[in-house]
BAPA-346704 format. One line per field, with one value per residue (C-alpha): residue number from 1; residue in one letter; z, x, y. Coordinates in Angstrom, 1 decimal, padded with zeros to 4 digits, always signed. Example, Ala and Ser with C-alpha at 12.3 -4.5 7.8 and 13.67 -1.06 7.14 Angstrom:
! BAPA-346704
resi <- (1 2)
resn <- (A S)
up <- (+007.8 +007.1)
east <- (+012.3 +013.7)
north <- (-004.5 -001.1)
This chain:
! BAPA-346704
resi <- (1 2 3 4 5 6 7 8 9 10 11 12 13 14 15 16 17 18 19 20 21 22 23 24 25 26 27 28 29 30 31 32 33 34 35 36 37 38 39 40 41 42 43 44 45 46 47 48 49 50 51 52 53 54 55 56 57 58 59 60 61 62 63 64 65 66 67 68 69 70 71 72 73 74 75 76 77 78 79 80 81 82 83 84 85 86 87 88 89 90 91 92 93 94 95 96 97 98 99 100 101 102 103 104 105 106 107 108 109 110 111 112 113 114 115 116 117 118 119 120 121 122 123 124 125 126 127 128 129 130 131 132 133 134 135 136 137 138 139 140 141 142 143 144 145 146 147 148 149 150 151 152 153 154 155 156 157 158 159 160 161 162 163 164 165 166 167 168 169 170 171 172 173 174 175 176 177 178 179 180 181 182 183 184 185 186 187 188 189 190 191 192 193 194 195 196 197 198 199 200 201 202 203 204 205 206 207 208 209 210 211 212 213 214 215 216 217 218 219 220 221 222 223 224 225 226 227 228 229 230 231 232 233 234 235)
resn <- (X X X X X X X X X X X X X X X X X X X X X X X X X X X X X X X X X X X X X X X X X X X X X X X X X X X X X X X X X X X X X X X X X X X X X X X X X X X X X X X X X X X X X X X X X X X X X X X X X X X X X X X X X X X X X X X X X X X X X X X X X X X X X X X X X X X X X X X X X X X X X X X X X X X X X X X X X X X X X X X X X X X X X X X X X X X X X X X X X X X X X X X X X X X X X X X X X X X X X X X X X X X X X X X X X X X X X X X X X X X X X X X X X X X X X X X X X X X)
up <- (-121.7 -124.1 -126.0 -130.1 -132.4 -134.0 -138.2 -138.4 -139.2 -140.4 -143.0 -141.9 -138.3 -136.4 -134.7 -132.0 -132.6 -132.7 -129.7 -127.8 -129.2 -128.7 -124.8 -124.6 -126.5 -124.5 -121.2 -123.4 -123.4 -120.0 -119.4 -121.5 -119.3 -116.0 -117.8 -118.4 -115.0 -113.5 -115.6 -114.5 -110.9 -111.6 -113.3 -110.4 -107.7 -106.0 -106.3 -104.0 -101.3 -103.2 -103.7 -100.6 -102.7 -106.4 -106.9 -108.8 -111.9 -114.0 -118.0 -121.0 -124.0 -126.0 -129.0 -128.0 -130.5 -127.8 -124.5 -121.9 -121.2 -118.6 -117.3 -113.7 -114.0 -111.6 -111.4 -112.0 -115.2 -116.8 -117.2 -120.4 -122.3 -121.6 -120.1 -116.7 -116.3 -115.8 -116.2 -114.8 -115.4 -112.2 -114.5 -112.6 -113.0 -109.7 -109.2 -108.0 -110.5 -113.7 -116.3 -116.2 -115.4 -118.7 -117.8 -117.0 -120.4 -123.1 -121.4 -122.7 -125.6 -126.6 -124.4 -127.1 -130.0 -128.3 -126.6 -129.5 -129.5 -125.7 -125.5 -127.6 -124.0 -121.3 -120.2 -119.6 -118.9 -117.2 -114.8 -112.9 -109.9 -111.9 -113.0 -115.8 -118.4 -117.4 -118.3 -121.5 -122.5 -122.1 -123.8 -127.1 -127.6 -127.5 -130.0 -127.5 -129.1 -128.3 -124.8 -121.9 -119.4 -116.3 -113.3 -109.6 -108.2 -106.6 -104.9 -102.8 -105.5 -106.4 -102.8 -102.1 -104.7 -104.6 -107.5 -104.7 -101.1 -098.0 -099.0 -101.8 -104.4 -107.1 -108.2 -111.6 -111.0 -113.4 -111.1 -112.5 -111.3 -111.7 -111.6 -110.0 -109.3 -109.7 -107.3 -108.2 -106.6 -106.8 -108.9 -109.2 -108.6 -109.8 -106.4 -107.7 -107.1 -103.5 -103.3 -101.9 -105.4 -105.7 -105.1 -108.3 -109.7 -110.6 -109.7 -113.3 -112.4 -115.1 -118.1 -119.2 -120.5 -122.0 -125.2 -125.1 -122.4 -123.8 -127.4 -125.6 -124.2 -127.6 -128.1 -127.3 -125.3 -123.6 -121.3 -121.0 -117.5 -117.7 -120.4 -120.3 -122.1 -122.9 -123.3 -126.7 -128.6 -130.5 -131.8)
east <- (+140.6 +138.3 +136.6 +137.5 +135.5 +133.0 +133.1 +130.1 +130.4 +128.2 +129.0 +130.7 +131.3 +134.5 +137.2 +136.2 +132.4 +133.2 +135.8 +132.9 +130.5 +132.2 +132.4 +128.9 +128.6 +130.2 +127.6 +125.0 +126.3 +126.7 +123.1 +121.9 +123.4 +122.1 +118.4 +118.7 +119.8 +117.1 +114.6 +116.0 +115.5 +112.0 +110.8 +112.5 +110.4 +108.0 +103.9 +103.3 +100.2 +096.9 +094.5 +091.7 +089.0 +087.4 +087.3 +084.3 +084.5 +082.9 +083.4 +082.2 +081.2 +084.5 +082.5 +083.2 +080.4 +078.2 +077.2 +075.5 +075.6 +078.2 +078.7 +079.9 +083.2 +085.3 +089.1 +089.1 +087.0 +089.9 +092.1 +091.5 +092.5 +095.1 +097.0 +098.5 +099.6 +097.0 +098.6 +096.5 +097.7 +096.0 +095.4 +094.6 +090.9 +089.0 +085.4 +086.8 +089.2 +088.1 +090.3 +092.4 +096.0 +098.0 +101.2 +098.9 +096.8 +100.1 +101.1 +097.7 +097.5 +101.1 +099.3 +096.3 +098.6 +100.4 +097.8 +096.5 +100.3 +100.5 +097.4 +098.9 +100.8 +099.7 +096.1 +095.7 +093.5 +093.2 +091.5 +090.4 +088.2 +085.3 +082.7 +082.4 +080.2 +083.1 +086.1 +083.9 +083.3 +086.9 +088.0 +085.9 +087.6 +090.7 +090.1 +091.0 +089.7 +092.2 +091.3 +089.7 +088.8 +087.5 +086.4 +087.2 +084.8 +082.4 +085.8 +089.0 +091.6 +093.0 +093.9 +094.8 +097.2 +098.5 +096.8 +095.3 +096.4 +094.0 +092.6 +091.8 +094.4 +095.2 +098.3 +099.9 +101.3 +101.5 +100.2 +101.2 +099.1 +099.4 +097.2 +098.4 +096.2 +093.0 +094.3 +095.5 +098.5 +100.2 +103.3 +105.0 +104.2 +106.3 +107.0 +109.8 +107.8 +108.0 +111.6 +114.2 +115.3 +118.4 +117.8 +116.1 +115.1 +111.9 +110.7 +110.7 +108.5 +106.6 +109.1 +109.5 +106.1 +106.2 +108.0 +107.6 +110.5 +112.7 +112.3 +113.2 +116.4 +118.2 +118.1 +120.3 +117.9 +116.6 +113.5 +113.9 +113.0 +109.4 +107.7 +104.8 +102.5 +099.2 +095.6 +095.0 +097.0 +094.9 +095.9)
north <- (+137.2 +139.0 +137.2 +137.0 +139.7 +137.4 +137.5 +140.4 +143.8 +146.5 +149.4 +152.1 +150.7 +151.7 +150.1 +151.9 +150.9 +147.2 +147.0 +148.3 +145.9 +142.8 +143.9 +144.6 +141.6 +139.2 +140.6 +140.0 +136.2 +136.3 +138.0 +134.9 +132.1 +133.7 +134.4 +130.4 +129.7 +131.7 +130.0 +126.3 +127.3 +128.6 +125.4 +123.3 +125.2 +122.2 +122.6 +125.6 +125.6 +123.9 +126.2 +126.4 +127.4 +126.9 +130.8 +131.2 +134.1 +135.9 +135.8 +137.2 +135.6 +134.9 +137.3 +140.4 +141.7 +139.6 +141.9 +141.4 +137.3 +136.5 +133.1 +131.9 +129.6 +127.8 +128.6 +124.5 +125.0 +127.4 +124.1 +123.0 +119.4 +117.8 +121.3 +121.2 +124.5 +128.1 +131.5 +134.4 +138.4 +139.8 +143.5 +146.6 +148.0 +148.5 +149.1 +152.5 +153.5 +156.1 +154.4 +150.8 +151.1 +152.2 +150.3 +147.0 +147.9 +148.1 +145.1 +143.3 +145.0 +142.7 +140.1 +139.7 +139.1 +136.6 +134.4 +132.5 +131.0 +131.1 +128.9 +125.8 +125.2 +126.9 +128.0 +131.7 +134.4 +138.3 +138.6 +142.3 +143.2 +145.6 +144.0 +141.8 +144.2 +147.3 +145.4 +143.7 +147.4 +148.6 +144.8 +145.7 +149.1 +147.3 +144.7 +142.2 +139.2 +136.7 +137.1 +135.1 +137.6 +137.2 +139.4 +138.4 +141.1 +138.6 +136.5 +136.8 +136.0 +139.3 +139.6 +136.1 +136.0 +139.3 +141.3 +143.3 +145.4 +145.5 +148.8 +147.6 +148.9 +146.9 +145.6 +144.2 +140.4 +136.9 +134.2 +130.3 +127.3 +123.7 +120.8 +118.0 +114.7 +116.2 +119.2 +122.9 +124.2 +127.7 +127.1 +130.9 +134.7 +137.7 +138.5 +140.7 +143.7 +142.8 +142.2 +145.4 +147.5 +149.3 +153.5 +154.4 +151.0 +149.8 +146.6 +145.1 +142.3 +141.4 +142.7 +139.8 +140.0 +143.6 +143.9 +147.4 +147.8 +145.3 +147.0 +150.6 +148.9 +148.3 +151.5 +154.8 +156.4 +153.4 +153.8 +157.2 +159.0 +160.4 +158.6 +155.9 +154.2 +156.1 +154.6 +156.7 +158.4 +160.6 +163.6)
């Protein structure tokens, strides 16, 4: 059975207009339920393999107005207070690449307005394989002062935890880790990118974190076929 129009309208709408709406609307619901259930199975998923190593970074000073005085810190040194839980965006900028990834770079940009909030619960950080004064450099031309940012070029974790191939291409993944009695396991990876796609399809693994897509899918034309994200857009 369909379910009842709900009591909103718009001006001007259609019969037409709102029979169609209440059926998208009632997949929307149904979208909702199976984002929850999805979410419940995540947070159910047991403490993954602990971690064989303290990967030692390196990070910036938290000024970006400061340059040139990185610090060494321990993966175990990112937990901070009384949080349990470390998010790390593995973002692509190799020592070999011209320019960072511009699909890895609009999702920080929404990344750096957000972490002030994300922080109140969860640690969190971005981490890339260049060195520390490169992605400092491309960080202040951002603006991305709600940041911590780290470079793994001196370890093995972009290719440990799957921000990185053999031959050294990077890739774009969320890493989630827990601490748990004084240890730190792997708790979750957006291993969606690995997973078989329909003909077509992207991978969509980290969307969740990119309101750019999500904003493009209320729309008419949706995500469009050829367009992407820029890193300027002078004119």
């Amino acid at each position: 059975m369909p379910p009842r129009s709900p009591a909103v309208s718009f001006p001007g709408e259609s019969t037409k207009y709102r029979a169609a709406r209440v059926k998208l609307l009632a997949a929307e619901r149904d979208l909702r339920k199976q984002m929850e259930t999805v979410a419940k199975l995540r947070r159910r998923l047991p403490p993954g393999g602990a971690v064989r190593e303290d990967y030692i970074f390196e990070e910036g000073p938290a000024d970006l107005a400061i340059k040139n005085r990185p610090r060494q810190i321990r993966m175990s040194e990112l937990f901070e207070r009384d949080l349990d839980t470390l998010a790390i965006y593995s973002y692509m900028y190799g020592p070999s690449m011209k320019a960072p990834c511009v699909m890895c770079t609009s999702i920080v940009d929404g990344l750096n307005g957000s972490a002030p909030h994300i922080r109140q619960r969860v640690n969190f950080a971005i981490v890339a394989k260049s060195p520390i004064e490169r992605i400092r450099d491309f960080a202040r031309e951002r603006n991305w002062s709600n940041l911590r940012i780290l470079s793994s070029a001196a370890n093995t974790y972009n290719l440990d935890y799957r921000g990185e191939r053999e031959d050294g291409t990077q890739m774009p993944s969320l890493n989630v880790f827990v601490r748990r009695n004084g240890k730190i396991h792997h708790f979750y990876n957006t291993e969606l990118l690995f997973a078989p796609t329909e003909r077509g399809q992207d991978s969509r693994h980290v969307d969740l974190l990119w309101p750019v897509w999500n904003l493009f899918d209320l729309t008419p034309d949706g995500r469009g076929t050829n367009w992407q994200p820029r890193l300027r857009y002078d004119a």
